[in-house]
Residue frames relative to the residue before (quaternion, step in Angstrom):
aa qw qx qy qz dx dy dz
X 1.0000 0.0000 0.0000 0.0000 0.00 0.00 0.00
X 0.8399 0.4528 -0.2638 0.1412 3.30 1.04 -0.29
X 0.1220 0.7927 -0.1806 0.5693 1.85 2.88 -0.02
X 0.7956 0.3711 -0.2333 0.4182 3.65 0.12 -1.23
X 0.6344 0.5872 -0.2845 0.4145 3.61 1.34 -1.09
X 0.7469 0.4039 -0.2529 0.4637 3.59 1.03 -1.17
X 0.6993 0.5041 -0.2942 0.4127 3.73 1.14 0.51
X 0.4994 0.4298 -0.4167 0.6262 3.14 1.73 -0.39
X 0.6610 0.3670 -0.5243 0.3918 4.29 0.51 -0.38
X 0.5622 0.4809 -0.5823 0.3370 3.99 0.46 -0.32
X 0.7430 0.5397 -0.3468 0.1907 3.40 0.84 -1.12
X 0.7195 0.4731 -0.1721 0.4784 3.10 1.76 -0.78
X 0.5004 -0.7528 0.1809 0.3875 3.28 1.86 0.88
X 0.5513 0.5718 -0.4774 0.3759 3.38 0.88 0.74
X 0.1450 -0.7519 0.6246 -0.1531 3.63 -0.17 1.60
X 0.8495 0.1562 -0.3406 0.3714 3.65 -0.11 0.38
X 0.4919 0.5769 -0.5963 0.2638 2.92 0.15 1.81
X 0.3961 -0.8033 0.4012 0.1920 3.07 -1.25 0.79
X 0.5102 -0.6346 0.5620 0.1451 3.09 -1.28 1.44
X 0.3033 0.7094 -0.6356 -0.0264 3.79 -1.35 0.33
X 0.4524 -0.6126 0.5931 0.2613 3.39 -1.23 0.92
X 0.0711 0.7816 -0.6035 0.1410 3.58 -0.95 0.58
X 0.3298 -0.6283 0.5879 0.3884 3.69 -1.26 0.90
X 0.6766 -0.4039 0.5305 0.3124 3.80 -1.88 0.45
X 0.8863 0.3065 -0.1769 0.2987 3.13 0.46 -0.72
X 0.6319 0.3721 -0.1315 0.6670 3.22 1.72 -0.48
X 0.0984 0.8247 -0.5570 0.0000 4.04 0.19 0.72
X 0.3820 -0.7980 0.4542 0.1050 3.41 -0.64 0.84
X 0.4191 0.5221 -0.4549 0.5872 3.39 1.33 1.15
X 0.6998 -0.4107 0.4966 0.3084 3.58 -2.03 0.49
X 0.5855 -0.5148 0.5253 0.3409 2.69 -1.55 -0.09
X 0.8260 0.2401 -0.1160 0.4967 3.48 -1.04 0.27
X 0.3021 0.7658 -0.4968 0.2749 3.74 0.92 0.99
X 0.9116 0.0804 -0.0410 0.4011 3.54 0.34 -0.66
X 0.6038 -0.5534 0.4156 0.3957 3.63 -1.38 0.43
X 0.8171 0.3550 0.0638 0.4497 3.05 0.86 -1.51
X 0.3531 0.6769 -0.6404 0.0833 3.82 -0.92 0.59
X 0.1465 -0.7554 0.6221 -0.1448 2.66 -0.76 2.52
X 0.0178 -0.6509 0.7576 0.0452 4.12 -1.07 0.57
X 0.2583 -0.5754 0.7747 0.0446 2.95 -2.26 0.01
X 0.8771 -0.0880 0.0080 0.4722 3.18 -1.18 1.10
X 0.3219 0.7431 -0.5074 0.2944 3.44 1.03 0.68
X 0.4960 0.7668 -0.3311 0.2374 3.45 0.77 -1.58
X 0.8022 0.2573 -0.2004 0.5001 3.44 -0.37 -1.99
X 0.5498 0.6453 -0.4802 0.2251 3.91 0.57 -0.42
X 0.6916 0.6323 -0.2816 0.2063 3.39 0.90 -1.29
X 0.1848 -0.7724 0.4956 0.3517 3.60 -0.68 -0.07
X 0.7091 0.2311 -0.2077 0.6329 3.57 1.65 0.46
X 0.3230 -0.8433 0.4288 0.0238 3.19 0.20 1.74
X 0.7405 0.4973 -0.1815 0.4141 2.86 0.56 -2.29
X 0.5210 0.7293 -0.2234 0.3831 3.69 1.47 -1.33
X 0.7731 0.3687 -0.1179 0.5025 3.52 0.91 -1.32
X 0.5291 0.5374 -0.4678 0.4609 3.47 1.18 -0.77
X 0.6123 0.6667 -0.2608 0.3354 3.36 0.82 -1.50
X 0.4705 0.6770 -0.2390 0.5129 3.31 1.42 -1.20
X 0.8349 0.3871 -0.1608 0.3566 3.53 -0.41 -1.42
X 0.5193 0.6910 -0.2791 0.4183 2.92 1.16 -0.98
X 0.6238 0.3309 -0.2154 0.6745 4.00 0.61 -1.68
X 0.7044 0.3672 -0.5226 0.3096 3.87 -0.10 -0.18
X 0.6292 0.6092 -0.3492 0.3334 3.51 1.01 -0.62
X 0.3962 -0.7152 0.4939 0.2958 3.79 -0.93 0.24
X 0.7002 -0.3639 0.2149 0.5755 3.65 -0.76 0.36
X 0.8082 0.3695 -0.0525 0.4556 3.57 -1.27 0.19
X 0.6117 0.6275 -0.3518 0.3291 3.47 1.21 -0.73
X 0.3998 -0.7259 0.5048 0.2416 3.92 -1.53 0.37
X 0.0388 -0.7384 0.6572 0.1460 2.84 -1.48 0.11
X 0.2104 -0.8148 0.5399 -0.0194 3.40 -0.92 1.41
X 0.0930 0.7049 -0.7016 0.0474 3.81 -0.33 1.00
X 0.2021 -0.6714 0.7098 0.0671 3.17 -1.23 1.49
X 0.0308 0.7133 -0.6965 0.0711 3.31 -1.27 -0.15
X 0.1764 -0.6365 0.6937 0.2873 3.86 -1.43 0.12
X 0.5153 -0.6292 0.5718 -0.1076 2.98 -1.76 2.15
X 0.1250 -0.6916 0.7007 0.1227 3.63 -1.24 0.30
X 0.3714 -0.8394 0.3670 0.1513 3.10 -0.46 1.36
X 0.6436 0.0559 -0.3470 0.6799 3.67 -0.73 1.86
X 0.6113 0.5303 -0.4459 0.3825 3.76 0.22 -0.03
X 0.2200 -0.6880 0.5689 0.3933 3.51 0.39 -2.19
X 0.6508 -0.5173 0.1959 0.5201 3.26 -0.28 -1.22
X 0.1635 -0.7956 0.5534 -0.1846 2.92 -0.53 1.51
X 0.1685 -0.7380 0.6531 -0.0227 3.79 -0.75 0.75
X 0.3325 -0.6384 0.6572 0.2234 3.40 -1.35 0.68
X 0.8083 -0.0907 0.2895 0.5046 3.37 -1.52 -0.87
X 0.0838 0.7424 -0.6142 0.2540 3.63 0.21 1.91
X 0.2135 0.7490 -0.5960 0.1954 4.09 1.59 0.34
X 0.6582 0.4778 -0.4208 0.4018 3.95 0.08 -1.02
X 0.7735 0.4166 -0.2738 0.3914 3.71 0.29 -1.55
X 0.7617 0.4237 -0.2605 0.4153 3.71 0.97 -0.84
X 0.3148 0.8140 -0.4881 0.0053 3.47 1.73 -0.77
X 0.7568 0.2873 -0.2852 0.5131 4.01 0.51 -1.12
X 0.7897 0.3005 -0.3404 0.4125 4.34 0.53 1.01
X 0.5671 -0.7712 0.2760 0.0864 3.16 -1.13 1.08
X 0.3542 -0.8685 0.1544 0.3106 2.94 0.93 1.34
X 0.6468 0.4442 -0.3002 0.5424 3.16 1.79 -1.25
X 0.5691 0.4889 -0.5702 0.3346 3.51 0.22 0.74
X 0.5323 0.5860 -0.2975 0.5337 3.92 1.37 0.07
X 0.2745 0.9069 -0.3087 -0.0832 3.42 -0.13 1.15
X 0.0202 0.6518 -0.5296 0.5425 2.66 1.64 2.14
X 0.8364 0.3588 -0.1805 0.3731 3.65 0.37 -0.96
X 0.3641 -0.4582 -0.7611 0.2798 1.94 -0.07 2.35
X 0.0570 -0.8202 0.5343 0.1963 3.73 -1.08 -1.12
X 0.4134 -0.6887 0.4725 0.3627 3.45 -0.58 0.90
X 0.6642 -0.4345 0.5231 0.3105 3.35 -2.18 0.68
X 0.6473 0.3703 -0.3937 0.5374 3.93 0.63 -0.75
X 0.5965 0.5268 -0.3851 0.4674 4.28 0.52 -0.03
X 0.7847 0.4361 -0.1219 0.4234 3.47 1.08 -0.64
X 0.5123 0.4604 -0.2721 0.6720 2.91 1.89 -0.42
X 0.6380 0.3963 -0.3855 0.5360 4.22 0.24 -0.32
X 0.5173 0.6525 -0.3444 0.4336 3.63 0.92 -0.93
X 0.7183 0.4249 -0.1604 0.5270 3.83 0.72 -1.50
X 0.6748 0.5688 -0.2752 0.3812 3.19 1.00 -0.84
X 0.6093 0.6262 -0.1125 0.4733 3.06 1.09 -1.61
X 0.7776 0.2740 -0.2402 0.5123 4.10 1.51 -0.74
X 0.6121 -0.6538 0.1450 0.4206 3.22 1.46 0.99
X 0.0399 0.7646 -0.5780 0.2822 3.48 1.16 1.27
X 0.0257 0.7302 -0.6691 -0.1356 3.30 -1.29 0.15
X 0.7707 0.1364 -0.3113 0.5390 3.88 -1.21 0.49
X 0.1397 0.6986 -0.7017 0.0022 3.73 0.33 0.67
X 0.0394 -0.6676 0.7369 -0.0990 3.21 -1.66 0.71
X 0.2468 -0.6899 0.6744 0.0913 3.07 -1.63 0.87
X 0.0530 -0.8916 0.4491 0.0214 3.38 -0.40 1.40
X 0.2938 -0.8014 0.4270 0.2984 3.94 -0.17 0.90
X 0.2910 -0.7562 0.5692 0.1399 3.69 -0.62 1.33
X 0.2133 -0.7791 0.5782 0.1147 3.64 0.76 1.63
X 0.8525 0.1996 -0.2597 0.4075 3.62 -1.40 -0.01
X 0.3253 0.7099 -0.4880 0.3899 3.20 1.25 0.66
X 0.6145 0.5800 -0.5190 0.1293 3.94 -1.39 0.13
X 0.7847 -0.3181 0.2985 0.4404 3.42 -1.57 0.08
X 0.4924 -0.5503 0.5587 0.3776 3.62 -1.28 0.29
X 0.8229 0.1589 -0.3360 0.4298 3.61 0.31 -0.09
X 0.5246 0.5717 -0.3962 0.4909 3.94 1.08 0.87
X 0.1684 -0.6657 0.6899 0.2292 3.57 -1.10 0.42
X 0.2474 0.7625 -0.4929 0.3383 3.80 1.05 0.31
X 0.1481 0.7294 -0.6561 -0.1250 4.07 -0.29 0.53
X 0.0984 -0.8349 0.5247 -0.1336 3.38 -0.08 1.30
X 0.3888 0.6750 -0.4614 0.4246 3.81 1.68 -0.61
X 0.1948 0.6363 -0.7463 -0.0106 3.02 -1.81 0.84
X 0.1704 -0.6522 0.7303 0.1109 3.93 -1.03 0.29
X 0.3097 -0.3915 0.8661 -0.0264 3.41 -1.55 1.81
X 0.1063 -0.5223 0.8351 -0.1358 2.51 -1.62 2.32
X 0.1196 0.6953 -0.6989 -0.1175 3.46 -1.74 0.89
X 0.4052 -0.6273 0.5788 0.3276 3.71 -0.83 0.16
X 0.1716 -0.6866 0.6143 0.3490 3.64 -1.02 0.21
């Protein structure tokens, strides 16, 4: 993915940004660094949600966001059927996003001192081979 990010910015002529790999839970920036900390399909992966939210949070400046998108099952959260092939080498029951309900994830943001969390639906949003708009993006303010 990051491969894919640093080629769609050359194409769109934005060469001087910088790219770092970094654990969720341990970011290697100050405190108060940025407006914005936005992932994608990050969520159900973690095996210490509450840990990383927490994370973003000290990376964010005052006022700052954090956006985790992700695709939801409505009244469910995120929830995966019969995902045995894609997960074969991880333990699901070590993932405890995977599943988890949208009202757990919202208290979850809350709970790492988020404020206006919201769950926002990212309509025209889905997979290139799904008419499913399933996209949502947990907004918290710090």
């Amino acid at each position: 993915m990051m491969n894919i990010a640093i080629k769609h910015a050359r194409d769109c002529g934005l060469e001087n940004i910088k790219y770092s790999y970094a654990n969720a839970l341990e970011l290697p920036f100050e405190d108060n660094s940025f407006d914005i900390v936005i992932n994608s399909r990050l969520l159900w992966t973690l095996t210490e949600p509450k840990a990383a939210v927490s994370e973003w949070r000290r990376v964010l400046k005052p006022n700052g966001k954090v956006i985790a998108i992700n695709e939801l099952e409505p009244g469910e959260g995120i929830a995966y059927g019969d995902i045995t092939e894609y997960m074969k080498d991880i333990n699901v029951d070590d993932l405890p996003y995977c599943p988890v309900s949208l009202a757990e994830i919202s208290k979850n943001f809350k709970d790492c001192g988020l404020l206006d969390v919201e769950l926002v639906h990212m309509k025209g949003c889905h997979l290139a081979n799904s008419d499913r708009e399933n996209w949502y993006a947990f907004v918290g303010r710090k």
